[in-house]
N, C-alpha and C positions, 0 to 999 in steps of 0.2 A: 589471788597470789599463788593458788596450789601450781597452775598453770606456769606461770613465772619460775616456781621451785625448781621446777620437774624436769628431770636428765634423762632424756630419751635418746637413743640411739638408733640411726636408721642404716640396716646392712644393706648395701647395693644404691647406686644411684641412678638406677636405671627407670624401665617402663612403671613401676610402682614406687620405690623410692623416690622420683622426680614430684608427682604428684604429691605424696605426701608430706615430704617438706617444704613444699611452698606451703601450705595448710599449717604447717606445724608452725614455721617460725611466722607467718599471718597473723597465728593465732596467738602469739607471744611466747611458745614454749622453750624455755631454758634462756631466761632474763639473766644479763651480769649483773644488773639491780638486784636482783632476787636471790645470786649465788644459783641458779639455774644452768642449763646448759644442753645443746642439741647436735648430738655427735652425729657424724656419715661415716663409713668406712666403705672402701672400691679401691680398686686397684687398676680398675680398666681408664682405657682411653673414649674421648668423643667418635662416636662415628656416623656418617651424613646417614646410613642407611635406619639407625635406631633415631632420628631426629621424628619421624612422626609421631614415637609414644614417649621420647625420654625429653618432655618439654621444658625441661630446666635449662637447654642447650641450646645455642644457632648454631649456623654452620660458620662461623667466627671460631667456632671452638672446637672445630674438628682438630683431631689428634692431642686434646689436651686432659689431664686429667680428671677424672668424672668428681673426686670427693674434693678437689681443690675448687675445679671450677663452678661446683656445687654451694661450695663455701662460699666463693665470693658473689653469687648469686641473693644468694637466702643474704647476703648483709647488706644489699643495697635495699632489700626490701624491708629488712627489721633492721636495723641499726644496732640494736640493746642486744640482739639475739648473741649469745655468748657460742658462737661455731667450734665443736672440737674433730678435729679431721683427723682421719685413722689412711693413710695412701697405702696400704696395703692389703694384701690379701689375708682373709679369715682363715684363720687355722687351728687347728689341736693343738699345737705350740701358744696361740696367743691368744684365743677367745675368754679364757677365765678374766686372765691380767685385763681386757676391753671389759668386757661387760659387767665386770666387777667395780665401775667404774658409773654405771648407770640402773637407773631404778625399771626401764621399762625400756624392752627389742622390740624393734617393728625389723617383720621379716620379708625382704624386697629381694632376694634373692630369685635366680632362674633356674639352680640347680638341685638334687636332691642331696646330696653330700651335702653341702653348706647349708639347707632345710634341718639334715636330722642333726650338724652339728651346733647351729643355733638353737634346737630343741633341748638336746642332752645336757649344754650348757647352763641355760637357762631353767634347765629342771634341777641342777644339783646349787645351782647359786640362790634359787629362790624365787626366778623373774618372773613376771608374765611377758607372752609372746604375743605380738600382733599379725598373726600369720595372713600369707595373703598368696594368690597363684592366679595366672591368665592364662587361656591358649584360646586360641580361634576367637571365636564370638563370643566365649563362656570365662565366667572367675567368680572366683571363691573367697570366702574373707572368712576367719575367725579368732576369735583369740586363746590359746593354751595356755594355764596356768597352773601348774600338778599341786602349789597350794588350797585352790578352789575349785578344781575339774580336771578335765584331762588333762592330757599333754598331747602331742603330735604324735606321739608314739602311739597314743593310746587306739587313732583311728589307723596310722599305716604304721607298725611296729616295726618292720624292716625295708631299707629301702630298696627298690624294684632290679628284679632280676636282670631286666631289659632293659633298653633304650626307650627311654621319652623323652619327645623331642623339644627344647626349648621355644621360648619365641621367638628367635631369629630363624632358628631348623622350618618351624612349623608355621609360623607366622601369627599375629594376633593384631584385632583392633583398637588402634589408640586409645579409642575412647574407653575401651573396658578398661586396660589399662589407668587409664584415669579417674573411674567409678571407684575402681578396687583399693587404688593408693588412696583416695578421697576418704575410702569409708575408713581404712586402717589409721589415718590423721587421727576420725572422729573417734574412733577405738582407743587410742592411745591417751588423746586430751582426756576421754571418762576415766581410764582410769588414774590420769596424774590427779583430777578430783578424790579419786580414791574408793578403795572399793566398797566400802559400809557407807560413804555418803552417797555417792548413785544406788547402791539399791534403795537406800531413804528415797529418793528423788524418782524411785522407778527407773533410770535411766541404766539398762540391759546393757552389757561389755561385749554381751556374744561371748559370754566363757560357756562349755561344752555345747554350743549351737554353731554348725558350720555353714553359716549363708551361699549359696548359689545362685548366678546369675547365669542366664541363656540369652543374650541380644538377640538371638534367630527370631525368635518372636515375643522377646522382651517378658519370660517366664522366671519369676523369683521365687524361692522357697528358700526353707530354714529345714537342716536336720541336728535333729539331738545326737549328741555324741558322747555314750557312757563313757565312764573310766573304768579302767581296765584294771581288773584287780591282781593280773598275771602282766603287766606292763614290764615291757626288757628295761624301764630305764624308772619312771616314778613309782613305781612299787617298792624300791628297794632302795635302801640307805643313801641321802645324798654323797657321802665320804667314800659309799664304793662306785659308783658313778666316774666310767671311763668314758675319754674324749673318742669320737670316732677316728680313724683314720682315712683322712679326705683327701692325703697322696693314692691311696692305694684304688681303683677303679672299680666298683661293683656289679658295674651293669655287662653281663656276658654277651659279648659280639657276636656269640656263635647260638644262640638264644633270639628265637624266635617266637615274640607270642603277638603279630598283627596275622591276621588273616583276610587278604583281600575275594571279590563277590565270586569268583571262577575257582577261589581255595572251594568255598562253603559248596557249591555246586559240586564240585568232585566229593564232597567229602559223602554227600546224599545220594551220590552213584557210586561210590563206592561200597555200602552197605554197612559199615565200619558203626557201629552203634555209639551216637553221642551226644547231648544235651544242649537247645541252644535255648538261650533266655534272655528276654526282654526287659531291658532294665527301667524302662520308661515309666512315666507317671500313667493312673489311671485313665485320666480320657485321652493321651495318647495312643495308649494300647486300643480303645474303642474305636476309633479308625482306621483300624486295621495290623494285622499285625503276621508275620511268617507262623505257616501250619505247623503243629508241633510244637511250637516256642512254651516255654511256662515264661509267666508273668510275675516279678521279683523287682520290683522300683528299686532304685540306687538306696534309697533312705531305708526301707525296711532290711536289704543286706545289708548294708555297715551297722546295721543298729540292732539290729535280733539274732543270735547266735545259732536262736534252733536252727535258721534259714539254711544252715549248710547242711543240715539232715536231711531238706530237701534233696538235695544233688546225690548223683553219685559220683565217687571220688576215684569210682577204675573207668571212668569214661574221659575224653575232652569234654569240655563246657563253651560253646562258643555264644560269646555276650553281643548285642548288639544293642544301640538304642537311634535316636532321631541324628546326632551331627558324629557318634564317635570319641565323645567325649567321657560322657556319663561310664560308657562302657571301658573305656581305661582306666575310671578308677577301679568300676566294679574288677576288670581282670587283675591288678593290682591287687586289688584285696583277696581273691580268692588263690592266687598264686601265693601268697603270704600266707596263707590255712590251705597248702598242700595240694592244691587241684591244677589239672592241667589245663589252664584256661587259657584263649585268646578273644583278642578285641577286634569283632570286624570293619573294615577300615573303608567302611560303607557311610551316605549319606542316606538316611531312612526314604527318600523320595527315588533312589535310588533302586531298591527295595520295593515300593510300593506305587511305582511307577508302572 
């Protein structure tokens, strides 16, 4: 019955959203039997061109609302499933009043504004998040919860100076998409179980563990992810805890931190003295790897603080790893701790070619 109880909310009905409420309301979650209940919030329209990853749709429903038509999707499939539909856009004005309203966020979201203000929310109301993220061949799944681990902040504290590009911008494969929303369902069902009866049962939420996938060659790993005891947002009183402003644009257009393979060539005949580093896993790096590079895996930077004493911080640092991915978080993260980092927008066979 926990399952039946359990008022889950899913932001976006898109490439991760789709997948996971078919799974959710599958699985029984938010019964009217039960006084349960399984909310969508989207503001967007159907479109033919998201039909390969947003599989809740045909092309029947081009141009129709995503949380409407999402609705009445999930009710032919559960009948009992008690559907609450938000046709709006998520905002600073409205996110308390929504989620104040459900015990557990699954975050389906493409943008970072709406990432960190589902985080902040959910860090001052008490939730856990089911966060999740796709681009290319690669996605991410964890859950944040600042009563038992971090929060979202705790791994990227402020959002990115730059432009990163969505999955329409940049493109990504359905199917990730549909690993990633699949795994976020199973996330959400453990913990409408609850959190002291899964650790009973052994069964792990993914609180401060952030899973990674690489379809390129189907490489999985898990990184620990401390809490931050200097956190802009769960370190300090829920009641002072302000909503972001997700009118206002963060990312500078005039800010450039990609660096494509003819930047990096100049940059080595120029003489200009700067740091480039290899974010890749050990036996990636053992097949080879650019002269000069140090060696600093994604999981040891986000996770070891000394790591940045490594660097120096009056030079650029230019990241690179295997698809270009790995290394925009790393650039992310090091531009968030002061350094002048770019992400080369190289394909490592590219490189090693």
């Amino acid at each position: 019955m926990a399952l039946a109880r359990a008022r889950v909310l899913v932001v976006g009905a898109g490439g991760l959203g789709a997948p996971a409420l078919l799974y959710l309301a599958a699985a029984g979650i938010g019964l009217k039997s039960a006084d349960g209940y399984l909310g969508v919030i989207d503001n967007d329209t159907v479109d033919l061109s998201n039909l390969q990853r947003q599989i809740l749709f045909t092309e029947a429903d081009q141009g129709k609302n995503k949380a409407d038509t999402a609705s009445n999707r999930l009710q032919s499939l559960n009948s009992d499933c008690d559907l609450r539909v938000f046709n709006t856009r998520l905002s600073a004005e409205n996110v308390l009043d929504i989620f104040s309203q459900f015990d557990i966020i699954i975050d389906g979201s493409d943008n970072f504004d709406t990432k960190y203000l589902i985080n902040d929310a959910a860090v001052k109301l008490g939730l856990p998040v089911v966060y999740g993220s796709i681009l290319g061949f690669e996605g991410q799944a964890s859950v944040f919860w600042a009563q038992q681990g971090p929060c979202y902040r705790c791994l990227y504290p402020t959002p990115p100076l730059t432009h990163v590009p969505n999955c329409a911008e940049a493109g990504t494969l359905g199917g990730i998409a549909g690993m990633v929303g699949s795994i976020q369902a199973v996330k959400a069902c453990k913990l409408a179980l609850g959190y002291t009866h899964c650790a009973t049962l052994g069964l792990e939420p993914l609180i401060g563990q952030l899973f990674l996938a690489d379809a390129h060659n189907w490489e999985t790993r898990s990184l620990s992810i401390p809490k931050r005891h200097d956190c802009p947002v769960c370190s300090i009183p829920p009641e002072d805890i302000q909503m972001p402003d997700t009118s206002a644009p963060h990312c500078a257009s005039t800010t450039h931190a990609d660096m494509a393979l003819n930047d990096l060539q100049g940059l080595f005949e120029s003489g200009i003295p700067f740091t480039l580093v290899d974010v890749r896993e050990a036996h990636e790096w053992a097949t080879g790897h650019l002269e000069g590079a140090l060696h600093i895996p994604l999981g040891r930077l986000l996770t070891a603080p000394e790591v940045l004493d490594e660097l120096n911080r009056t030079e650029p640092v230019v990241i690179y790893c295997q698809h270009g991915i790995r290394s925009l978080n790393a650039m992310r993260y090091l531009r968030e701790h002061g350094f002048d980092a770019f992400n080369l927008l190289v394909d490592w066979s590219q490189l090693h070619g």
